[in-house]
N, C-alpha and C positions, 0 to 999 in steps of 0.2 A: 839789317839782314841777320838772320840767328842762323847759329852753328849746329844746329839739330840734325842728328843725321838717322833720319828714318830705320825699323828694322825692318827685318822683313816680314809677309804677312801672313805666313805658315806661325811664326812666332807671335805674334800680337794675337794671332786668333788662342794661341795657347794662354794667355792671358783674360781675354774675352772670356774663356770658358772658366777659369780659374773662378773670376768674378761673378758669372753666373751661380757656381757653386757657393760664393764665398769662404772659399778656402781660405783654412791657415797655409801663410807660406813663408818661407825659412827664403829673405831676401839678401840678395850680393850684390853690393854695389862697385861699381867701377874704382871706386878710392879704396875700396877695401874693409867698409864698412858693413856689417852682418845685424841685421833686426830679424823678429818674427812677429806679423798682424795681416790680418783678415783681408784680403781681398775685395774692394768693392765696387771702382767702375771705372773707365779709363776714359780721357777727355782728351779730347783738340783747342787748340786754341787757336785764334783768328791769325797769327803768326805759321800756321803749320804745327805746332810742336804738340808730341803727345805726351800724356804723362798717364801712369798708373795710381789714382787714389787708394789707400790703404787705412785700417783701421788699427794703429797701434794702440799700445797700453799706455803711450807718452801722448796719444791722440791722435788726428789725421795725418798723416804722412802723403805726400806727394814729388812721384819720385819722376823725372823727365824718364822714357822708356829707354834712351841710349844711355842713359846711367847705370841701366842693369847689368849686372856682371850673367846671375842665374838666378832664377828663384825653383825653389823645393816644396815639393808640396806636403804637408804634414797632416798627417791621419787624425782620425778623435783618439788614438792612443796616443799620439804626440809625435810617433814613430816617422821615419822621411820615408817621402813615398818618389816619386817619379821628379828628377832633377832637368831644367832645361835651361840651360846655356845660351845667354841673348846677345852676351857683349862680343869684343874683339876677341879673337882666338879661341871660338868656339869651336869645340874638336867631338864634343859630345850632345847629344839632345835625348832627354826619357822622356816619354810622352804617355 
């Protein structure tokens, strides 16, 4: 049994669209850990558990979705655009 704990689905679809676009997004991971790469599709596994595929500059990235702390969405000027908050102690969501 995995300790996957689903988010909720107002949030995954804010992710959904991300990838549509293939946004750049400025990502927070629950450890505390901060990357920035391209958006590209989100997957289930036969287990339940979902994860967000990512195109960084170090290469694929594959991040489980309850690992997200927030991800930012960043413009073609580089600039942050709309911040949404997925993890524990989310008190804020831009959309």
């Amino acid at each position: 049994m995995t300790d996957y704990r689903p988010i909720a689905c107002d949030l995954h679809d804010v992710l959904e669209i991300a990838c549509l676009h293939r946004a750049r997004l400025q990502v927070e991971l629950t450890d505390g850990r901060t990357f920035v790469a391209r958006a590209r599709t989100t997957l289930s596994t036969p287990g339940k558990e979902e994860f967000l595929l990512l195109d960084a500059d170090d290469g694929e990235q594959r991040i489980r979705l309850d690992h997200l702390l927030a991800v930012t969405t960043l413009g073609a000027d580089g600039l942050p655009g709309p911040r949404t908050l997925l993890g524990p102690g989310k008190t804020e969501q831009g959309l």
